[in-house]
C-alpha positions as CSV (number, residue, x, y, z in Angstrom):
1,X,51.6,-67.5,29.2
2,X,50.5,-64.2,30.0
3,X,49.3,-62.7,33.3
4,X,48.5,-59.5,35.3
5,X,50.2,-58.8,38.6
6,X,49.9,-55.6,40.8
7,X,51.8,-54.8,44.4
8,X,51.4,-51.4,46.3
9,X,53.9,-49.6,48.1
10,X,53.3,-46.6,50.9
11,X,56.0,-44.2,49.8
12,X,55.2,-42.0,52.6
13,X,56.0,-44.7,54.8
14,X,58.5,-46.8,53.0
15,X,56.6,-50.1,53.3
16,X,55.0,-52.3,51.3
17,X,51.2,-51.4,51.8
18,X,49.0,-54.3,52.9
19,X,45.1,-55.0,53.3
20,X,44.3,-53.3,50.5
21,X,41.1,-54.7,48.5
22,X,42.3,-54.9,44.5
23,X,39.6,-55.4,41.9
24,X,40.2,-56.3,38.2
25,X,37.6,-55.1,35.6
26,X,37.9,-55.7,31.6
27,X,36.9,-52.5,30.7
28,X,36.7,-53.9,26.9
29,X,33.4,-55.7,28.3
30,X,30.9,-53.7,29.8
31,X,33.3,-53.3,33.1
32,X,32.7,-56.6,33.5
33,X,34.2,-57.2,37.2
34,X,36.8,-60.2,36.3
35,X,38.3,-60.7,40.1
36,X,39.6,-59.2,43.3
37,X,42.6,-59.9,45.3
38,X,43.9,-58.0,48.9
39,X,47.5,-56.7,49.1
40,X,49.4,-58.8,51.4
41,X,52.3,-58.7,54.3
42,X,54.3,-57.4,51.2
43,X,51.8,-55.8,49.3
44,X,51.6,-58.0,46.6
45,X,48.5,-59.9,45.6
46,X,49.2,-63.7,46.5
47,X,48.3,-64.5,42.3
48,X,48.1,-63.4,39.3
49,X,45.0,-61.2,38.4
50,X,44.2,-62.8,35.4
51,X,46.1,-65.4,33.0
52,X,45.3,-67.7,31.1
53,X,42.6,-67.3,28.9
54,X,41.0,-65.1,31.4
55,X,43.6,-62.7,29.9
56,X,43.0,-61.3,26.2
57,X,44.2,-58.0,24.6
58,X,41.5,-55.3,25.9
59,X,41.3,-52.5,28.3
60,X,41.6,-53.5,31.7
61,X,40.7,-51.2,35.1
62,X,42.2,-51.7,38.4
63,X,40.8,-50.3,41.5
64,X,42.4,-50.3,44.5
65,X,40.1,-49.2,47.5
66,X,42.5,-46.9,49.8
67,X,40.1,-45.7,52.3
68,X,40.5,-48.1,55.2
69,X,44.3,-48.6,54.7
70,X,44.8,-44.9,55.0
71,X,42.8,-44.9,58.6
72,X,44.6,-48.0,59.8
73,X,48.3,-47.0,59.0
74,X,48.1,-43.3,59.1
75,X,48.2,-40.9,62.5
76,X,46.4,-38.4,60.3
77,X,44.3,-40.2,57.9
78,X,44.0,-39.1,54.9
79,X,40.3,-38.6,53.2
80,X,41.6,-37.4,50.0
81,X,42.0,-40.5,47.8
82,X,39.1,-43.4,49.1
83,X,40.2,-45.2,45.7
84,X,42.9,-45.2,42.8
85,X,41.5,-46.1,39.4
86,X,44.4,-47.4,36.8
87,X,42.8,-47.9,33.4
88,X,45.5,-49.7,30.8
89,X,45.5,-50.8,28.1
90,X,47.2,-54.6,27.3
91,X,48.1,-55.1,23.3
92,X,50.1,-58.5,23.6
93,X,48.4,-60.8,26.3
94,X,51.2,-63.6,25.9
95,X,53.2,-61.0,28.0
96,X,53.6,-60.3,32.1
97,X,51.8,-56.9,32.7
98,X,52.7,-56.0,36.4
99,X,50.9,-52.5,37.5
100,X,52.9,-51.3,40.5
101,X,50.7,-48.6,42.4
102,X,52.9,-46.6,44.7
103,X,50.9,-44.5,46.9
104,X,50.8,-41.9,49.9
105,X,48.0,-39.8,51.5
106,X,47.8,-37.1,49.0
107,X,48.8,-38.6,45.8
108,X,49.8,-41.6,43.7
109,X,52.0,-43.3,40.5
110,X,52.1,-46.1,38.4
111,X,54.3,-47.7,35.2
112,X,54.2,-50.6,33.7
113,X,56.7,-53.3,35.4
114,X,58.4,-56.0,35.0
């Protein structure tokens, strides 16, 4: 069975990046808002996103609100990036999708993962 995962890491920092509010929208429907998670101790959400039949080929949105993080883990906060939008497509559902965001002040990346 399929599923969506996510985890953020602070590469300005080298920690995993906790406390940060995650929200899934299927992009495919309206932006219908499908779920949220927060980032945990590890940065990780504590379950999937989606799976199950919650998960069907479609485009999918994450966003990962980066404002308050930013002002509780930085000395000088950064007020450049409040959120990071990933928008992904997924063409085989049966399959893991993990969307690693790693992140610093002034900038971010993301892959697919495994």
């Amino acid at each position: 069975m399929g599923h969506l995962t996510t985890h953020v890491l602070d590469t300005s920092t080298g920690k995993p990046a906790a406390g940060i509010l995650v929200e899934v929208y299927a992009t495919h429907q309206n932006q219908n808002k499908l779920g949220e998670a927060v980032t945990n101790a590890d940065g990780r959400v504590d379950a999937p996103l989606l799976e199950g039949d919650s998960f069907t080929a479609g485009t999918y949105t994450l966003v990962f609100h980066t404002e308050k993080y930013f002002k509780n883990n930085h000395d000088q906060a950064s007020d450049f990036l409040n959120e990071v939008v990933i928008r992904f497509n997924v063409s085989s559902p049966d399959q893991h999708y993990h969307v690693p965001l790693l992140l610093s002040p002034y900038g971010y990346s993301t892959y697919r993962g495994s």
